[in-house]
Structures are given as structure tokens and as C-alpha cells.
C-alpha positions as CSV (number, residue, x, y, z in Angstrom):
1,X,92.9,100.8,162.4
2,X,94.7,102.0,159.1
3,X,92.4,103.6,156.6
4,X,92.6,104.2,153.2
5,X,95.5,103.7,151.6
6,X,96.0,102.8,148.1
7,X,97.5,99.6,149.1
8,X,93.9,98.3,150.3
9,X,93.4,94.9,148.1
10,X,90.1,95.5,146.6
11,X,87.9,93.9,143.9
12,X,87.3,97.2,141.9
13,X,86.8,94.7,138.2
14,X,82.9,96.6,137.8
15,X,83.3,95.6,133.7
16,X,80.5,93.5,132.4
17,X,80.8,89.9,131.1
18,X,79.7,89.8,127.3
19,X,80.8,87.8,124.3
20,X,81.7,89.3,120.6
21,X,80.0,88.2,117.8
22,X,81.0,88.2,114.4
23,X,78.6,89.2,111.8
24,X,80.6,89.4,108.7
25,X,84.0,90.1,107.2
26,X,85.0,93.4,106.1
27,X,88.4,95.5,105.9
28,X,89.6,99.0,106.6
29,X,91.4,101.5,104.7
30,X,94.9,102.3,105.9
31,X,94.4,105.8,104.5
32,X,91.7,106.7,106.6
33,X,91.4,107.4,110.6
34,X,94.0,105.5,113.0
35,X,93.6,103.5,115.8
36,X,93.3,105.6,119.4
37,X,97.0,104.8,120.8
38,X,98.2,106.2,117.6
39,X,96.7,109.5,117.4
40,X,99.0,112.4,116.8
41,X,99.5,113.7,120.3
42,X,97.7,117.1,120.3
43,X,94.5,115.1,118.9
44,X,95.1,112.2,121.5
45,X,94.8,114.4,124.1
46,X,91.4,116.0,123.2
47,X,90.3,112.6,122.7
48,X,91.6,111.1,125.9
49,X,90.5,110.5,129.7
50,X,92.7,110.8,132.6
51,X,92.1,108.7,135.6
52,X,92.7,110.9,138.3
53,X,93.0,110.5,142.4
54,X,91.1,113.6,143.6
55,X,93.0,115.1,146.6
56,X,91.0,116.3,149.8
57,X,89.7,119.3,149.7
58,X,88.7,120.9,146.1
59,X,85.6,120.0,144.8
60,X,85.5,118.0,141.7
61,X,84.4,120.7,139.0
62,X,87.6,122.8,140.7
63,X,90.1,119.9,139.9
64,X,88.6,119.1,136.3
65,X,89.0,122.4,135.8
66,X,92.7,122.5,136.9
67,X,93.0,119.7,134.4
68,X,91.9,121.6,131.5
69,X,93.9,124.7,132.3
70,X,97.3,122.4,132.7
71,X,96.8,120.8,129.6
72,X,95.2,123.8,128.0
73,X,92.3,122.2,126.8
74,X,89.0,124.2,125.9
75,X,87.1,122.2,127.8
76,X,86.8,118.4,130.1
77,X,84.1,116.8,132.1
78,X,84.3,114.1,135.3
79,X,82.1,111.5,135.5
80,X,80.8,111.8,138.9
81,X,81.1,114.2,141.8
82,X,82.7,113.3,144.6
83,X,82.2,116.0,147.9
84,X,85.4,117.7,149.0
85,X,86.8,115.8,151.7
86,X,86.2,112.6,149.2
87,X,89.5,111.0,147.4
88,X,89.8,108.8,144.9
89,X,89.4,107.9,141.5
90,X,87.8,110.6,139.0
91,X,88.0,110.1,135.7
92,X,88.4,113.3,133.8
93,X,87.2,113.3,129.5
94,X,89.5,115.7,127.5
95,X,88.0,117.8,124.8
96,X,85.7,115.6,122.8
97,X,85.7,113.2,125.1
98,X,83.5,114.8,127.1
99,X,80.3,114.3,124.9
100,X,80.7,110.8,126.7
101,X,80.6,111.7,129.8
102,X,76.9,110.7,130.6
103,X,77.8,107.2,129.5
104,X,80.4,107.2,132.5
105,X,78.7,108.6,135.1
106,X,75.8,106.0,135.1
107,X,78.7,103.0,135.5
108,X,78.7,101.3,139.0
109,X,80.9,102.6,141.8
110,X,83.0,101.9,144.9
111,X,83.9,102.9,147.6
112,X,85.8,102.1,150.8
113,X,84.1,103.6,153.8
114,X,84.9,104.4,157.2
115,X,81.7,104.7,159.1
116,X,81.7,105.6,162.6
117,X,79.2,104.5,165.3
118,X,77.8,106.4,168.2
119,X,78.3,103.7,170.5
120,X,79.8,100.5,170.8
121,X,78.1,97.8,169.1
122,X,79.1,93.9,168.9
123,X,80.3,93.2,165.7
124,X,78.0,90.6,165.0
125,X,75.5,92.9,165.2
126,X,76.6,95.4,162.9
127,X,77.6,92.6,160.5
128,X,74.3,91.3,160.2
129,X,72.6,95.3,159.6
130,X,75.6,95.9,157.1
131,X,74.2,92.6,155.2
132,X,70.7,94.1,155.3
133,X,71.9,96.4,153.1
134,X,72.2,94.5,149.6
135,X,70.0,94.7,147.2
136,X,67.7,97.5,146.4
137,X,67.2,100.4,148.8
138,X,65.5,103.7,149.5
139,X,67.1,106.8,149.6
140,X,66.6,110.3,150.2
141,X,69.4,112.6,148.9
142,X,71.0,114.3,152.2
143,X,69.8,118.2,152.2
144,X,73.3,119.1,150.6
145,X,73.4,117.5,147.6
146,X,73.0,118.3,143.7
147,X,69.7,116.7,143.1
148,X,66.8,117.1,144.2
149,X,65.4,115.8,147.8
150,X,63.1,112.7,146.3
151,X,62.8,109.3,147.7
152,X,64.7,107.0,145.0
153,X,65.4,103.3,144.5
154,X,69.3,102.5,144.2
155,X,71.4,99.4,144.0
156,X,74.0,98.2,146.5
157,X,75.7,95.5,144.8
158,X,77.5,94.1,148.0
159,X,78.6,95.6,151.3
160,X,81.4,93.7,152.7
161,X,82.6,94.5,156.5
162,X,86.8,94.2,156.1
163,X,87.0,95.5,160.1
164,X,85.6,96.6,163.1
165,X,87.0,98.0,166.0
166,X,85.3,100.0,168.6
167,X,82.8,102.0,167.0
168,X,84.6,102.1,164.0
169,X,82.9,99.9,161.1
170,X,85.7,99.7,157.6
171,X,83.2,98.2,154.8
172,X,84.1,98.0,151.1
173,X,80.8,98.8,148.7
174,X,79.9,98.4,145.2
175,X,76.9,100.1,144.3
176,X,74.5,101.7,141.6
177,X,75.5,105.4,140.6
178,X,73.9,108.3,142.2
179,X,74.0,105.7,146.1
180,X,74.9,108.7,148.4
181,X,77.7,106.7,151.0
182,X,76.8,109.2,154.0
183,X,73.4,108.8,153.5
184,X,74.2,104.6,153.5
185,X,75.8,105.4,157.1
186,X,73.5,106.8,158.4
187,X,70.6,104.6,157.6
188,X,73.0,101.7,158.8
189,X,73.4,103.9,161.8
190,X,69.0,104.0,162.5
191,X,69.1,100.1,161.8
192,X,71.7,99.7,164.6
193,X,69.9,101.6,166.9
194,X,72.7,103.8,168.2
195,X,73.3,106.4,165.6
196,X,76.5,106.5,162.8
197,X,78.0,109.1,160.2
198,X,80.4,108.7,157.4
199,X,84.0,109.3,158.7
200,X,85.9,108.9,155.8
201,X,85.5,107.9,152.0
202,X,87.7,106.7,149.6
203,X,86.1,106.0,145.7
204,X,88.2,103.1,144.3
205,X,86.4,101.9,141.5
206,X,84.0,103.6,138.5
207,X,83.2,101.3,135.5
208,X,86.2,100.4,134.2
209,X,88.8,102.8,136.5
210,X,90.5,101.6,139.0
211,X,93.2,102.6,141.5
212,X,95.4,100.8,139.6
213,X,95.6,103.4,136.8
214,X,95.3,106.7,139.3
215,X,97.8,109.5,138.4
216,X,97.8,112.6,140.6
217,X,97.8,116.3,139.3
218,X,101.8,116.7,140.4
219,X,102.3,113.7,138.0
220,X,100.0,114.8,135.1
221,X,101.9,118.6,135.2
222,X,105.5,116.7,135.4
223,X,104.3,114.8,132.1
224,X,102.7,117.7,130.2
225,X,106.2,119.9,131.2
226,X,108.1,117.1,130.1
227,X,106.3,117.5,126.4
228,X,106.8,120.7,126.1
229,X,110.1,120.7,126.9
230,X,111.7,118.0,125.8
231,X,108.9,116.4,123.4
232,X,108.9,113.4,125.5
233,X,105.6,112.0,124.6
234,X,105.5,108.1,126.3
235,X,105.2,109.6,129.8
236,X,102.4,111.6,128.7
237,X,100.3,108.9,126.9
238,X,100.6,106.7,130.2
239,X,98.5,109.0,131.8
240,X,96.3,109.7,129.3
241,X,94.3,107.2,127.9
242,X,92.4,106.9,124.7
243,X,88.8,107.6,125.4
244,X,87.8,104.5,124.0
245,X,88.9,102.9,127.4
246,X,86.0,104.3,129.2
247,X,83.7,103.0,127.1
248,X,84.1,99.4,127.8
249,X,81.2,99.0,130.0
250,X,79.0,99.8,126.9
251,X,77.8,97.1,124.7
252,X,79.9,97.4,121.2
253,X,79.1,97.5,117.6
254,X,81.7,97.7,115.2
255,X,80.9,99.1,111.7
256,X,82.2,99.1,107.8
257,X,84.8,102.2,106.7
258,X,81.2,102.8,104.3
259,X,79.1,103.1,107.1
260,X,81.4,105.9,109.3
261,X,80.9,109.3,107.4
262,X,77.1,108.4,107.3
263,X,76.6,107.8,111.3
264,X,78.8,111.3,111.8
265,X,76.3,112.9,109.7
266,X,73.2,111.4,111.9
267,X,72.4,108.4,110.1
268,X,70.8,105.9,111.7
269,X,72.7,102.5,111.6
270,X,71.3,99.8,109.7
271,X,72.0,96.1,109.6
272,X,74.3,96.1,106.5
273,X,76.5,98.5,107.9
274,X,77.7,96.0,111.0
275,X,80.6,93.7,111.1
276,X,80.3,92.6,114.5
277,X,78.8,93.3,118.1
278,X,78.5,92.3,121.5
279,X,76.2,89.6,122.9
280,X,74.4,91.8,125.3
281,X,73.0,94.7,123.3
282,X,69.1,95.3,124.5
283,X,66.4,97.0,122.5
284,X,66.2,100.4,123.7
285,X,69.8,100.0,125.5
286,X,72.9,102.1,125.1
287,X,75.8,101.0,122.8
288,X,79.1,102.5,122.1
289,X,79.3,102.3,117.8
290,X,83.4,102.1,116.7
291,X,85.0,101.7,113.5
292,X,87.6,98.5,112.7
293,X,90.4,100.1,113.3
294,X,88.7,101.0,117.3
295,X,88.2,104.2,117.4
296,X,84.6,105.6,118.9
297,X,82.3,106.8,116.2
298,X,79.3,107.4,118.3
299,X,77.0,107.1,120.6
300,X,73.4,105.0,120.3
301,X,70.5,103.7,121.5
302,X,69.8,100.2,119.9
303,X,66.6,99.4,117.9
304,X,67.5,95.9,117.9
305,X,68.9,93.4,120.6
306,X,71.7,91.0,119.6
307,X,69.6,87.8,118.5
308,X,67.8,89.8,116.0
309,X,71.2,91.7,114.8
310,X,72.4,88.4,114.1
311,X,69.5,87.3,112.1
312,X,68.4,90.1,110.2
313,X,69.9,90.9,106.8
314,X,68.1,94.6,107.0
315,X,66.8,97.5,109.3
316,X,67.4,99.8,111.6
317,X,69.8,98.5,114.6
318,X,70.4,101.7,115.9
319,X,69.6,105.3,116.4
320,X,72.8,107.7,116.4
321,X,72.5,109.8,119.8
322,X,75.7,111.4,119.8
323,X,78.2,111.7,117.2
324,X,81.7,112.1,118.5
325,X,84.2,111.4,115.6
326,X,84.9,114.6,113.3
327,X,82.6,114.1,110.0
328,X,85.8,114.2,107.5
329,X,87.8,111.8,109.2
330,X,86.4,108.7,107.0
331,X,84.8,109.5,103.0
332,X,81.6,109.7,102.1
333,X,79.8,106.8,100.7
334,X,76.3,108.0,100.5
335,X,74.2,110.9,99.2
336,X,71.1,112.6,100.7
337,X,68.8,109.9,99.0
338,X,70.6,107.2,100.5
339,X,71.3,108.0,103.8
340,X,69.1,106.4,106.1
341,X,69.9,103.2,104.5
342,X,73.4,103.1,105.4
């Protein structure tokens, strides 16, 4: 039985369905902010997100933190731990990027597993467990882990058996974040009746990252060396994307140039100040807030859901969480007075 490779043909597309909606028409100053691709590559890079595959053996905090060393970076941030002997994909945030990081980690992941059995088991049989496994479960963190030991409910999306041989069970699973795999195991394993533990795990898929857009640390150093030698920037901005590309899962709302300064001061965003958004914003929900020209301006939690976005002229739509975009990228438009209005 081969085991994971980064050939395995998986369905790792975890990006939600939505439609955009236009609210009104508005423009955006040339002299003012640029969009992500075309950041100045120093500034790029403390705004970017490198989709790493995490080599057995460190943990994650030890590679993000070879990350930020090789690109000498004050700081970066993964979005999910994955244990030692774990590979895969691990996005990293660069600089800035990293005030975003919560917004990653709670995205949907999977896995490919290879889950071995204490005995020999017919493979109808552990089929039909494997299929008791959708849907909301129980789980109890394993005593080594980084939360606390509490029972907790957690999504598996689907749990698809790709082979069995012997007592070895290959399964592909897309899940809720925070689902601990060798926990899943062996659960499966008391359902079976004989006993199982996780052999091997392999993430493939985190919101919107995917093994098709891994880089490894070798390839990351070559590319930075490269820079700095020989100012070769194209390799470089391959592996590192804009950090707007994490953010996709989030629902969007896209604002005027007059409403940017006031949101990176802490306004809250009002009605007026949107151009257009996506269809499935909920009240109380997060939402990513961008400028025209794409670039993240913040992060918020909406006051409003999309049906009364699109048919109110005025109020509050959302409350600024998290400001990531520097306050003097885009002028002021407002004074004290006015500021909550924006």
C-alpha cells in the first residue's frame, strides 16, 4: 500500500460558495495604496503567507520560526498545529499578516490518514464504522494536546475509505478545525471492536491551501538567496502570496477610498461606506473588509446580514475587530465628530 505522496488525487477545494453583490458604483484613487501583487517587495513580504509542506519531525512553532528567521521577519504565525511526525500543508502569515491568523485557523481541514487496525477486519465492516463517522461527533482531546481535556462537539465533513488492506484502513477526511485525527482512529478503532491507532498523517487541505501551492523550506531559502543576490524577485513572489489569499473563506465587503483611513482608525463601518459584498454575510459573523483596489483593510464582525445591507441606505454594518492596513496608507476624510458615521 503506498502512502502519502503528493501525487494522491484529492478534493482539497474547502472554499465556500457565495455570490458578490453590487451595491453601488464608486472609484479609487491611483495615488493611494496598490493592489497586493504589486506591493514593493520588502512590504509584500510582511504582508504575505507562505504555504508551506511541514517536514517530519519539527514541531510547527519550530518551522514558523525558521521562516521568520530566513526571511528575517520580526515576527509570523501558522494557522494550525500540526504534531511532529505530521506533514503537510501549513500556511505560515508574514509580519502583519499574522493579525489574521485566527481567521485561518478556524477554516476546515484535511487530512489523509493511515489508520492501522489491531486485527484483521473485513472491509465491509470497517467501511460501514468509517461511514458512522459523518456528521457531528464527540471528542475528548488525547492527554497530549494543547487544549484542555473537555468533551467537545466537532464536524467531520466526509470520511471516504480510498483502501484497505490487511489491517491497514487509507481514508481521506474533511473536517471541522480543532477534529484531533488520532483521536478519530481510535474511536473508529472501539466501534470496530478490535482496537486501531493513527499510523500516519498527511494535512492536504486548510481553507483555501492546498498541496497544489506547497513550497518547502529548501525552496523558500533558494528564493530569498536568489533576492539578495541577484534581485530576482518573480521566484520569490511565487512562493509568497499576498495575504489577501487566505482570506477567501471569509465573507467580503469592499469599501469607498473615504471610508479606509476611518476603519484603520477603529470606525465602525456604516452602510454608506460599502460598494459591494458577498451574499452570505450573517449578523454577528466574521467578514474580511478590503478596499477597491483588493487589499485587506480589516477585520469585522457584521452588524448586519446581506439582505439588510442591500436594503438599507444607513447604519452600522459592521464593527472593526482588527485593523490590519497601516493608518496613513489612504487620507483622511473625517474628523473626530464624524467618525462613527463613516
Amino acid at each position: 500500500m503506498g502512502f502519502l505522496t503528493n501525487n494522491i488525487n484529492v478534493d482539497s477545494d474547502l472554499t465556500r460558495q457565495r455570490e458578490y453583490i453590487l451595491k453601488g458604483d464608486a472609484h479609487t484613487d491611483p495615488s493611494y495604496g496598490c493592489p497586493p501583487h504589486k506591493r514593493p517587495l520588502s512590504f509584500y513580504m510582511r504582508m504575505g503567507v507562505v504555504n508551506l509542506d511541514k517536514p517530519a519531525g519539527p514541531t510547527s512553532h519550530e518551522v514558523t520560526a525558521w521562516v521568520r528567521d530566513m526571511l528575517e521577519l520580526p515576527r509570523a504565525g501558522h494557522s494550525g498545529s500540526l504534531d511532529p511526525r505530521v506533514t503537510g500543508v501549513l500556511p505560515i502569515m508574514l509580519g502583519k499578516a499574522t493579525k489574521a491568523v485566527s481567521a485561518l485557523r478556524l477554516s476546515a481541514k484535511e487530512y489523509i490518514c493511515l489508520m492501522r487496525l489491531h486485527e484483521n477486519v473485513p472491509e465491509e465492516r470497517v467501511r460501514k464504522v468509517c461511514d458512522e463517522f459523518t456528521g457531528p461527533i464527540y471528542q475528548t482531546p488525547p492527554v497530549v494536546s494543547a487544549v484542555k481535556r473537555a468533551v467537545r462537539i466537532r464536524n467531520i465533513y466526509s470520511l471516504d475509505v480510498l483502501e484497505v488492506e490487511d489491517n491497514l484502513v487509507l481514508f481521506r477526511v474533511r473536517c471541522e478545525a480543532g477534529t484531533y485525527i488520532r483521536k478519530l482512529c481510535h474511536d473508529i478503532g472501539l466501534v470496530v471492536g478490535c482496537g486501531a491507532h493513527m499510523q500516519q498523517l498527511r494535512r492536504v487541505g486548510t481553507g483555501p491551501f492546498d498541496e497544489s501551492s506547497l513550497v518547502t523550506l529548501h525552496d523558500l531559502k533558494d528564493a530569498f538567496v536568489f533576492w539578495q543576490e541577484n534581485g530576482d524577485e518573480e521566484h520569490l513572489r511565487r512562493i509568497i502570496r499576498p495575504m489577501e489569499e487566505a482570506l477567501v473563506n471569509l465573507p467580503h465587503i469592499t469599501i469607498r477610498d473615504s471610508a479606509v483611513s476611518a476603519i484603520c482608525h477603529g470606525a465602525a463601518l456604516t452602510v454608506p461606506g460599502i460598494v459591494g459584498f458577498d451574499s452570505d454575510i450573517q449578523k454577528k459573523g466574521d467578514v474580511a473588509v478590503f478596499s477597491l483596489k483588493g487589499e485587506i483593510v480589516a477585520l469585522a464582525k457584521a452588524s448586519m446580514d446581506s439582505s439588510e445591507i442591500l436594503n438599507l441606505s444607513s447604519g452600522i454594518a459592521a464593527i472593526t475587530e482588527r485593523v490590519i492596513m497601516n493608518d496613513d496608507v489612504y487620507p483622511s476624510r473625517w474628523n473626530t465628530k464624524r467618525m462613527q458615521r463613516t
